[in-house]
GUMARTI-146710 format. One record per residue: x, y, z of N, C-alpha, C, O, CB in turn. Coordinates in steps of 0.02 Angstrom, whole numbers, plus 32768, in hexadecimal, padded with zeros to 4 digits. Glycine has a CB too. Example, Ala and Ser with C-alpha at 12.3 -4.5 7.8 and 13.67 -1.06 7.14 Angstrom:
BEGIN
n.xx = 8294 n.yy = 7EE4 n.zz = 8186 ca.xx = 8267 ca.yy = 7F1F ca.zz = 8186 c.xx = 8294 c.yy = 7F5B c.zz = 8186 o.xx = 82C8 o.yy = 7F5A o.zz = 81A7 cb.xx = 8235 cb.yy = 7F20 cb.zz = 81C4;
n.xx = 8282 n.yy = 7F90 n.zz = 8162 ca.xx = 82AC ca.yy = 7FCB ca.zz = 8165 c.xx = 8285 c.yy = 8002 c.zz = 818A o.xx = 829E o.yy = 8039 o.zz = 8192 cb.xx = 82C0 cb.yy = 7FE2 cb.zz = 811E;
***
This chain:
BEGIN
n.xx = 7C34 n.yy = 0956 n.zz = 4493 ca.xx = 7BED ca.yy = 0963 ca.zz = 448A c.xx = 7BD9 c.yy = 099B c.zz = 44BA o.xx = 7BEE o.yy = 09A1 o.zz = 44F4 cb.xx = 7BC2 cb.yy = 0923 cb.zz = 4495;
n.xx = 7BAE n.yy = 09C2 n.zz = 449A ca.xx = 7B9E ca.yy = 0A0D ca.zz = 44DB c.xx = 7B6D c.yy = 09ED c.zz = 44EC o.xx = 7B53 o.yy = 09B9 o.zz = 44D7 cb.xx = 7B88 cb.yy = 0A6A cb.zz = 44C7;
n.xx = 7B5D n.yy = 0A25 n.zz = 4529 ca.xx = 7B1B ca.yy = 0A01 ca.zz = 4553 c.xx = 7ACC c.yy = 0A0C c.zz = 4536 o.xx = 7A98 o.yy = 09F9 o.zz = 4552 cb.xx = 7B19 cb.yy = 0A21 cb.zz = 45A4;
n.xx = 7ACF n.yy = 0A23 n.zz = 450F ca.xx = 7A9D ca.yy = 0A22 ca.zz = 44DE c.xx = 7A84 c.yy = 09F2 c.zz = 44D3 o.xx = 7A4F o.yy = 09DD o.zz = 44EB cb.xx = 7AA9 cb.yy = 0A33 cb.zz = 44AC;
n.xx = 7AB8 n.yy = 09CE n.zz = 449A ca.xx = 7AAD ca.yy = 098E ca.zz = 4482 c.xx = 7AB9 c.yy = 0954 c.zz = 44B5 o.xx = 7AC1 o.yy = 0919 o.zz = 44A3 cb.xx = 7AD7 cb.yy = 0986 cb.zz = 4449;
n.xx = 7ABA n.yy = 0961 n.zz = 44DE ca.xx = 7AB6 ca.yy = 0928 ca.zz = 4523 c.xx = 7A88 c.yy = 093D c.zz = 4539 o.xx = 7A6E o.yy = 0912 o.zz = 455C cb.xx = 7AED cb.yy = 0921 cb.zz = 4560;
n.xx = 7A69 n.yy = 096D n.zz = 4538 ca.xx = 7A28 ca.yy = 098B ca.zz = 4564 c.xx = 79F0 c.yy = 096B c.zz = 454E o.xx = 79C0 o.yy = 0957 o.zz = 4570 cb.xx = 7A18 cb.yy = 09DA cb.zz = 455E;
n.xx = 79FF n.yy = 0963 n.zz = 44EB ca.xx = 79BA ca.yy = 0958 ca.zz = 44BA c.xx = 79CB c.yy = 0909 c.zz = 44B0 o.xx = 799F o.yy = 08DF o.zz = 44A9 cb.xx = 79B6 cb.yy = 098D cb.zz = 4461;
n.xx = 7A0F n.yy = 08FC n.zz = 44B2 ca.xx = 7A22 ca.yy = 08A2 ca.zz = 44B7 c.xx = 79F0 c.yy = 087C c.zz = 44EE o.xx = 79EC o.yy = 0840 o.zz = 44DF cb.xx = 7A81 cb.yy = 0893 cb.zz = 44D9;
n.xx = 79CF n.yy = 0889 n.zz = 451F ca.xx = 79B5 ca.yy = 0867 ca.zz = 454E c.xx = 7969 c.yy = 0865 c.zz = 4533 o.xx = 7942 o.yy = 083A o.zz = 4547 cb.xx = 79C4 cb.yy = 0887 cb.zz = 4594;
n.xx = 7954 n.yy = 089E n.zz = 44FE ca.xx = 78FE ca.yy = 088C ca.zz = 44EB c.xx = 790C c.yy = 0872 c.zz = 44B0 o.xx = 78DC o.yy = 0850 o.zz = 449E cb.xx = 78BF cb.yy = 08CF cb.zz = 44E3;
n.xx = 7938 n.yy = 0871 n.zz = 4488 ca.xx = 792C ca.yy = 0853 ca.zz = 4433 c.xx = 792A c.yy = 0805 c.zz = 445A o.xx = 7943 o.yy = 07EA o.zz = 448B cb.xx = 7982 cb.yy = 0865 cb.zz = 43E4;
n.xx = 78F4 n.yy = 07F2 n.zz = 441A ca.xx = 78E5 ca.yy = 07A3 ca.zz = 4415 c.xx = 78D8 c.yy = 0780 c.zz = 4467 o.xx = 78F2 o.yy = 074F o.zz = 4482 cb.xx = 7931 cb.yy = 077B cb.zz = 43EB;
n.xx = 78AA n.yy = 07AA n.zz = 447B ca.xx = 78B6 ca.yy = 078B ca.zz = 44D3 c.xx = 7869 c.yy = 07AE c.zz = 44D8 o.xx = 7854 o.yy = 07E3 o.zz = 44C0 cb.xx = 790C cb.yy = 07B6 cb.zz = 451A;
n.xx = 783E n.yy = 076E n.zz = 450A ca.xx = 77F1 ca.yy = 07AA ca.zz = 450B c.xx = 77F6 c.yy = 07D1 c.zz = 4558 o.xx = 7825 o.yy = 07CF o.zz = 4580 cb.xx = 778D cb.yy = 0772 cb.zz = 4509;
n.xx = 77C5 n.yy = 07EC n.zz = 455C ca.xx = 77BF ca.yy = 0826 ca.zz = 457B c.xx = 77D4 c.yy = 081C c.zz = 45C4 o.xx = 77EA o.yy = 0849 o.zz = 45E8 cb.xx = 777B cb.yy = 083E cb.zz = 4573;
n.xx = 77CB n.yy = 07DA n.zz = 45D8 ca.xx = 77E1 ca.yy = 07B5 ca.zz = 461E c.xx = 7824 c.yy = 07A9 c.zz = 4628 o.xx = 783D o.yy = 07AA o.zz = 4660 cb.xx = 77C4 cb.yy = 0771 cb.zz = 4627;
n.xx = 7849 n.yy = 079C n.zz = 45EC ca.xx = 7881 ca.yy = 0794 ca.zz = 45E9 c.xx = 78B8 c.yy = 07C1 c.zz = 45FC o.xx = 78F0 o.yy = 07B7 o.zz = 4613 cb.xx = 7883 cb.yy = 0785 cb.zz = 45BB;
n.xx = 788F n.yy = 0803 n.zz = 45E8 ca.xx = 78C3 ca.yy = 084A ca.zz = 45E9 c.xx = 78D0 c.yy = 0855 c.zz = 4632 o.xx = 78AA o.yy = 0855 o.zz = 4663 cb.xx = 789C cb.yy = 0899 cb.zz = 45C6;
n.xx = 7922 n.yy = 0862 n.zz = 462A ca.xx = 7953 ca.yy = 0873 ca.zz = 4671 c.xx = 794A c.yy = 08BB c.zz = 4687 o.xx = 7970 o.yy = 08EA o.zz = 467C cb.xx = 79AB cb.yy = 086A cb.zz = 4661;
n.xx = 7907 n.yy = 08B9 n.zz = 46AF ca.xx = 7910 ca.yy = 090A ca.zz = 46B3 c.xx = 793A c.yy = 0936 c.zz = 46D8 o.xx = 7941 o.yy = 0971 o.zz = 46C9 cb.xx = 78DE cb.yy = 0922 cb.zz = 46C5;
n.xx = 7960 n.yy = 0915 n.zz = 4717 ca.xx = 798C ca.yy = 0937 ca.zz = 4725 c.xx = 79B9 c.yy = 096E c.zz = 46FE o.xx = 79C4 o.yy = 09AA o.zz = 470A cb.xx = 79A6 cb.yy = 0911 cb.zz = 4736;
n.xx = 79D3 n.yy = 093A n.zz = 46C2 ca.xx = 79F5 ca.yy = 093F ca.zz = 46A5 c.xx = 79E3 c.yy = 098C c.zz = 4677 o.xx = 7A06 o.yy = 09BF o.zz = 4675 cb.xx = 79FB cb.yy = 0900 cb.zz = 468E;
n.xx = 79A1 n.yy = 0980 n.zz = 4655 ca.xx = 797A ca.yy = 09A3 ca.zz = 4644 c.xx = 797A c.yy = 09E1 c.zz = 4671 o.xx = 7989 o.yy = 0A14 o.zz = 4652 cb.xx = 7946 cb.yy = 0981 cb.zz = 463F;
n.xx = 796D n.yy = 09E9 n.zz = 46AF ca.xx = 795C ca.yy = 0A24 ca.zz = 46DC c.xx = 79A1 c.yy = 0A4A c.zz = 46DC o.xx = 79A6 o.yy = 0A87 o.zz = 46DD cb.xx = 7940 cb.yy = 0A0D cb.zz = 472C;
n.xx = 79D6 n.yy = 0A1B n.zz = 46DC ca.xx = 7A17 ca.yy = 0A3E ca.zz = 46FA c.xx = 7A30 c.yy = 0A6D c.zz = 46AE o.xx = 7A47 o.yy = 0AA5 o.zz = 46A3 cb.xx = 7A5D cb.yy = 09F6 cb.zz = 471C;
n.xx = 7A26 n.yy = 0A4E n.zz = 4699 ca.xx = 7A25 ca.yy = 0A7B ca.zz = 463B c.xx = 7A1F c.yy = 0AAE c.zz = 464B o.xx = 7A4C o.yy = 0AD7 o.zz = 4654 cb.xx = 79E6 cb.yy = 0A72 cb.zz = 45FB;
n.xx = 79D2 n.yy = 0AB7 n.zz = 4653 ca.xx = 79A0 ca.yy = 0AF4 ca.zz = 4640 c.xx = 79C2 c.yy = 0B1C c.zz = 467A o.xx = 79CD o.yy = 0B57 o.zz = 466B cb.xx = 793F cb.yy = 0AE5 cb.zz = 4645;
n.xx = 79D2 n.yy = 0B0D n.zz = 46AF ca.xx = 79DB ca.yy = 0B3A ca.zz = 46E4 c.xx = 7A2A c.yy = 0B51 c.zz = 46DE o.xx = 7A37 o.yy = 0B8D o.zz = 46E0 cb.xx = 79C7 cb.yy = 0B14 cb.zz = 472C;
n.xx = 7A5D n.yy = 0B21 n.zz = 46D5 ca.xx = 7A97 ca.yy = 0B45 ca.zz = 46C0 c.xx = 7A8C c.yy = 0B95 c.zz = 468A o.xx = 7A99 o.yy = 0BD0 o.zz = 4693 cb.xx = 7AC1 cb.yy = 0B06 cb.zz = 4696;
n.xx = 7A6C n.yy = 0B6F n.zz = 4653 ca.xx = 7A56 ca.yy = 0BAB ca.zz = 4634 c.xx = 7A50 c.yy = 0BE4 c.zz = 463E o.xx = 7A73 o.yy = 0C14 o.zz = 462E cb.xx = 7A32 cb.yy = 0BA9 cb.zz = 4628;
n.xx = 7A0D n.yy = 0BDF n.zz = 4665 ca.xx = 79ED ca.yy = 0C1F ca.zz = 467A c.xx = 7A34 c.yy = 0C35 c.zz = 46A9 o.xx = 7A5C o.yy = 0C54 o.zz = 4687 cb.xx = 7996 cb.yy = 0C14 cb.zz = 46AA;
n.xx = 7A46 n.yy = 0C2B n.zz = 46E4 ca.xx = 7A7A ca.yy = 0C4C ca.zz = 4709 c.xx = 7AB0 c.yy = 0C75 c.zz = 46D4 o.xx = 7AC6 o.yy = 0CAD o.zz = 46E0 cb.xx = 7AA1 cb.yy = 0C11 cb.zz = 4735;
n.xx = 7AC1 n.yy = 0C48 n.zz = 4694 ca.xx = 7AFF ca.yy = 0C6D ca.zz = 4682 c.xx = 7ADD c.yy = 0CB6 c.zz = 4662 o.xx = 7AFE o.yy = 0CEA o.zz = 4662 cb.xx = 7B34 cb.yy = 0C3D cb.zz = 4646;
n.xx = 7A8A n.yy = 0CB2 n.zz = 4640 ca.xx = 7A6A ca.yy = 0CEF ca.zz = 4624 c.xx = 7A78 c.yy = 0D10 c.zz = 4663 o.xx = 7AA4 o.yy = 0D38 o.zz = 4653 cb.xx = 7A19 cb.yy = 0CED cb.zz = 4607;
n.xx = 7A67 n.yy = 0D1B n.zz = 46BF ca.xx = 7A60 ca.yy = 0D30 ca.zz = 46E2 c.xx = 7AA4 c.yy = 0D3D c.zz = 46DF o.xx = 7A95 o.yy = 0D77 o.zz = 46CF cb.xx = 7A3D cb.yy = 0D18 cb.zz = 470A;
n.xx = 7AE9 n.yy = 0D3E n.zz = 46DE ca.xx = 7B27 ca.yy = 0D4C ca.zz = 46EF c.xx = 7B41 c.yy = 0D7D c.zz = 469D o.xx = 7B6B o.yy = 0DA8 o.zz = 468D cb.xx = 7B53 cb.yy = 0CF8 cb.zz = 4705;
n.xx = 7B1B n.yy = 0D63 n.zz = 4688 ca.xx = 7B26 ca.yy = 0D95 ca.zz = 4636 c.xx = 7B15 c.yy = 0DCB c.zz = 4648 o.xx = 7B37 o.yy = 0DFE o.zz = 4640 cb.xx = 7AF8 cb.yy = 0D87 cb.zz = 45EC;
n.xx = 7ACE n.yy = 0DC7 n.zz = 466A ca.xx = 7AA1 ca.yy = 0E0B ca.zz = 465B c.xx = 7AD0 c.yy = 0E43 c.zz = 46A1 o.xx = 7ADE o.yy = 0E7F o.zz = 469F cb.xx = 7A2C cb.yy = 0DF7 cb.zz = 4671;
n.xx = 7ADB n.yy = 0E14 n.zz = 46D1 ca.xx = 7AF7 ca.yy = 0E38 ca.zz = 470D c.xx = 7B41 c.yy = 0E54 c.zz = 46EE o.xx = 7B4E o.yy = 0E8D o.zz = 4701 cb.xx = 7B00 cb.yy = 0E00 cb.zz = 4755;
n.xx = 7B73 n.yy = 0E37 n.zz = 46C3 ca.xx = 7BAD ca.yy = 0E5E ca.zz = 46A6 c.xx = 7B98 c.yy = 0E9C c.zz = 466C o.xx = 7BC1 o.yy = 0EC5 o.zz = 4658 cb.xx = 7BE0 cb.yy = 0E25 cb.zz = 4681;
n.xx = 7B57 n.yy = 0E9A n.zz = 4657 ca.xx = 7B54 ca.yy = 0ECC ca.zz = 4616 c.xx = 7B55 c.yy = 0EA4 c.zz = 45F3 o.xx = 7B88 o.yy = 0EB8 o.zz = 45D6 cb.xx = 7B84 cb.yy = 0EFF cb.zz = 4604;
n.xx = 7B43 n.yy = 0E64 n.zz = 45CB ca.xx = 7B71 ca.yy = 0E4E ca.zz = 45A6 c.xx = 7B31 c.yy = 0E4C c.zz = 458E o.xx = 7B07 o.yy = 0E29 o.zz = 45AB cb.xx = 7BA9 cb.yy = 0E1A cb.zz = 45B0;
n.xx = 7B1C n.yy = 0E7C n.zz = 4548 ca.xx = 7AD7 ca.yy = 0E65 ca.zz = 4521 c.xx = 7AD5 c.yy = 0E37 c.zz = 4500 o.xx = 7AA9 o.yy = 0E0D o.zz = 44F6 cb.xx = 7ABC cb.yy = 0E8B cb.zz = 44F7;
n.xx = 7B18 n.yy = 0E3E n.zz = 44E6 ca.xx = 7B14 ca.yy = 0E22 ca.zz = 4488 c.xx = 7AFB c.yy = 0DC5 c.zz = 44AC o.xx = 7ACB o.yy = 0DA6 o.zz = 4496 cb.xx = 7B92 cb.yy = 0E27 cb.zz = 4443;
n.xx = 7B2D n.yy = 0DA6 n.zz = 44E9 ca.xx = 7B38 ca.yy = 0D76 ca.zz = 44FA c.xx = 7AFB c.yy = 0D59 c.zz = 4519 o.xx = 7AE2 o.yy = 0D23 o.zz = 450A cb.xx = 7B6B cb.yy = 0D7A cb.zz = 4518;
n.xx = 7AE6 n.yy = 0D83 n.zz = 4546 ca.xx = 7A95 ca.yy = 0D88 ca.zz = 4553 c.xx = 7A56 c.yy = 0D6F c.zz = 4523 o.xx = 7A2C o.yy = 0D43 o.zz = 452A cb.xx = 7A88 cb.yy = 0DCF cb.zz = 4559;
n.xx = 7A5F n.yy = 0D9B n.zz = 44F5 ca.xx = 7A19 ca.yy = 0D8B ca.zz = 44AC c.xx = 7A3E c.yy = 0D46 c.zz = 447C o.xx = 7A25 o.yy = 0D30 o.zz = 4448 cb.xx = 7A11 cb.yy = 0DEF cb.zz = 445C;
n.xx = 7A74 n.yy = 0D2F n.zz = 4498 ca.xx = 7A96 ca.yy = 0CED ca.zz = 4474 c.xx = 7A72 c.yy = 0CB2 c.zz = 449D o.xx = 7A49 o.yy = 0C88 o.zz = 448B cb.xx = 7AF6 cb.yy = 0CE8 cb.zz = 447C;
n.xx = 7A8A n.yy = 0CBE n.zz = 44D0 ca.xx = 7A6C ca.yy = 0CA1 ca.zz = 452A c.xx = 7A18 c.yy = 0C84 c.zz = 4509 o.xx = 7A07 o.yy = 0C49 o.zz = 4500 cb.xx = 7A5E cb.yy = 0D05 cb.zz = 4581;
n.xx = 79F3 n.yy = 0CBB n.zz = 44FD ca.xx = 79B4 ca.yy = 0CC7 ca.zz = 4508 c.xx = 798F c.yy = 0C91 c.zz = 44C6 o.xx = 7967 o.yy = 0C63 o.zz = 44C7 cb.xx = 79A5 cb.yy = 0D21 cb.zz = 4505;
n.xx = 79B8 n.yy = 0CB6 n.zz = 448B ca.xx = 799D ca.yy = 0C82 ca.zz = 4454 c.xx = 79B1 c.yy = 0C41 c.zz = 4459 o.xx = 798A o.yy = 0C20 o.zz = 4436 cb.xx = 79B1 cb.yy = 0C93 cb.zz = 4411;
n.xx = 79E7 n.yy = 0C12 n.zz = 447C ca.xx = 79FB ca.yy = 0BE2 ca.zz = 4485 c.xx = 79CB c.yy = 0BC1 c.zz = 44CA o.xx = 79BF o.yy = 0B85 o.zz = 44CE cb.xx = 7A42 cb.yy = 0BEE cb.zz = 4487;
n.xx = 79B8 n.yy = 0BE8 n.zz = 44F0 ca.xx = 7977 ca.yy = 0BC5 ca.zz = 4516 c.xx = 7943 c.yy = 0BBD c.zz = 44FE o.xx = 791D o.yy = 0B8E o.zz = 450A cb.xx = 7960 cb.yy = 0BE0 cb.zz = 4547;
n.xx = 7938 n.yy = 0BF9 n.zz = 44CD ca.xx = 78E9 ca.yy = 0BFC ca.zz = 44A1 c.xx = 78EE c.yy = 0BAD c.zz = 4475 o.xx = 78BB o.yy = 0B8A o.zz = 4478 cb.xx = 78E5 cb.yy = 0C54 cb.zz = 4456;
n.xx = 7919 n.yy = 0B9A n.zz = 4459 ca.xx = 792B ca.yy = 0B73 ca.zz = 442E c.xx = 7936 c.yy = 0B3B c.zz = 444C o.xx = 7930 o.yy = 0B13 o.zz = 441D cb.xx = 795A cb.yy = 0B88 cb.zz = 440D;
n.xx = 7944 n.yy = 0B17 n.zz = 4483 ca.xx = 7967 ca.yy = 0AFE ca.zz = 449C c.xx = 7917 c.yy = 0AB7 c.zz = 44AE o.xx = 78E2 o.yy = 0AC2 o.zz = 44CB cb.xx = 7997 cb.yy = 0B34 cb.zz = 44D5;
n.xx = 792F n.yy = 0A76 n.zz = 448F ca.xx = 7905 ca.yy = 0A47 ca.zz = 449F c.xx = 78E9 c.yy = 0A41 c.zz = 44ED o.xx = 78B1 o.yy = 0A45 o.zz = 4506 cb.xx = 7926 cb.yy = 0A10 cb.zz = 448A;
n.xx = 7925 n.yy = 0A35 n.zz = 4506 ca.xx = 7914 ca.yy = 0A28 ca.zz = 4555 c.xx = 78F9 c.yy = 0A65 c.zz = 4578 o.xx = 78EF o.yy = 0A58 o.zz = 45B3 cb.xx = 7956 cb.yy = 0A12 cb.zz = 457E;
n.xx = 78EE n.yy = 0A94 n.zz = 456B ca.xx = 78BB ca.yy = 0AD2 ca.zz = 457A c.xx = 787D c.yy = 0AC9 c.zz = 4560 o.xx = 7852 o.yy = 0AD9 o.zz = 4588 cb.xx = 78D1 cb.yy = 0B15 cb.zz = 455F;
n.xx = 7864 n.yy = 0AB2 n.zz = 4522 ca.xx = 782D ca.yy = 0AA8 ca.zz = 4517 c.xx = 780D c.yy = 0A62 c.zz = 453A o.xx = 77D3 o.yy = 0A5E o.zz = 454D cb.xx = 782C cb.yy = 0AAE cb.zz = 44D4;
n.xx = 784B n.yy = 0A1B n.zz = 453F ca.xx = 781A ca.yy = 09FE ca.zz = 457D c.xx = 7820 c.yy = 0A0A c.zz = 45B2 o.xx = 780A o.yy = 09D7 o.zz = 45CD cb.xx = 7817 cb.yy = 09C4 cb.zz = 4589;
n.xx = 7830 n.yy = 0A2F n.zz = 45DF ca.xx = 7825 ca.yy = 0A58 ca.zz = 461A c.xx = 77D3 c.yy = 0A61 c.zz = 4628 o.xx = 77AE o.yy = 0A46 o.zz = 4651 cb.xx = 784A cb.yy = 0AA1 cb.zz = 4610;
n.xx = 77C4 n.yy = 0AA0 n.zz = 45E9 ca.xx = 7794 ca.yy = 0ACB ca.zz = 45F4 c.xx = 776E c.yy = 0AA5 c.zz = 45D7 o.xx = 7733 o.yy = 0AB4 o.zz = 45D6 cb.xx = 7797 cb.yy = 0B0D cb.zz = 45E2;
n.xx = 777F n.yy = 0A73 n.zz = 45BB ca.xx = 772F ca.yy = 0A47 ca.zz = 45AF c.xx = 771C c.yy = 0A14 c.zz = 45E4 o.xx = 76E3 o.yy = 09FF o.zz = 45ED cb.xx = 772E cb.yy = 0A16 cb.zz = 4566;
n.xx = 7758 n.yy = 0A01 n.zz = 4609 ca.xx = 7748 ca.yy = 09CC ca.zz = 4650 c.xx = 7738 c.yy = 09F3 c.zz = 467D o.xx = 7718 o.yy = 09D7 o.zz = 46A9 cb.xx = 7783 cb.yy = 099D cb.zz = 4671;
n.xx = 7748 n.yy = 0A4A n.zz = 4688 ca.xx = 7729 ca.yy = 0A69 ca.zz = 46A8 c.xx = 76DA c.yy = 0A70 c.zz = 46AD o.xx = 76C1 o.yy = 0A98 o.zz = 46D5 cb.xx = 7743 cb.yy = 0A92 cb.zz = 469C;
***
């Protein structure tokens, strides 16, 4: 299972108290670092892959809504 679906496994069918945000934070932030190590090699194509997969990405949208 990728960490995706372990990321979004901790909010399906679970309420809002329930959610592991650690788990949740360490997601979003692996993420972002590897866009930051893309963008630092040149690497576009991998970068705008990076970018739509955060845009998209469940545990980014509850982030910025518990934000």
């Amino acid at each position: 299972m990728n960490t995706s679906l372990r990321a979004s496994a901790h909010v399906s069918h679970k309420g809002w108290y329930s959610i592991d945000w650690s788990i949740i934070q360490k997601y979003v932030t692996k993420l972002r670092q590897r866009i930051y190590r893309a963008e630092q090699q040149n690497q576009q194509r991998k970068v705008r892959k990076l970018q739509r997969l955060l845009l998209r990405s469940k545990a980014n949208l509850l982030l910025s809504i518990r934000r």
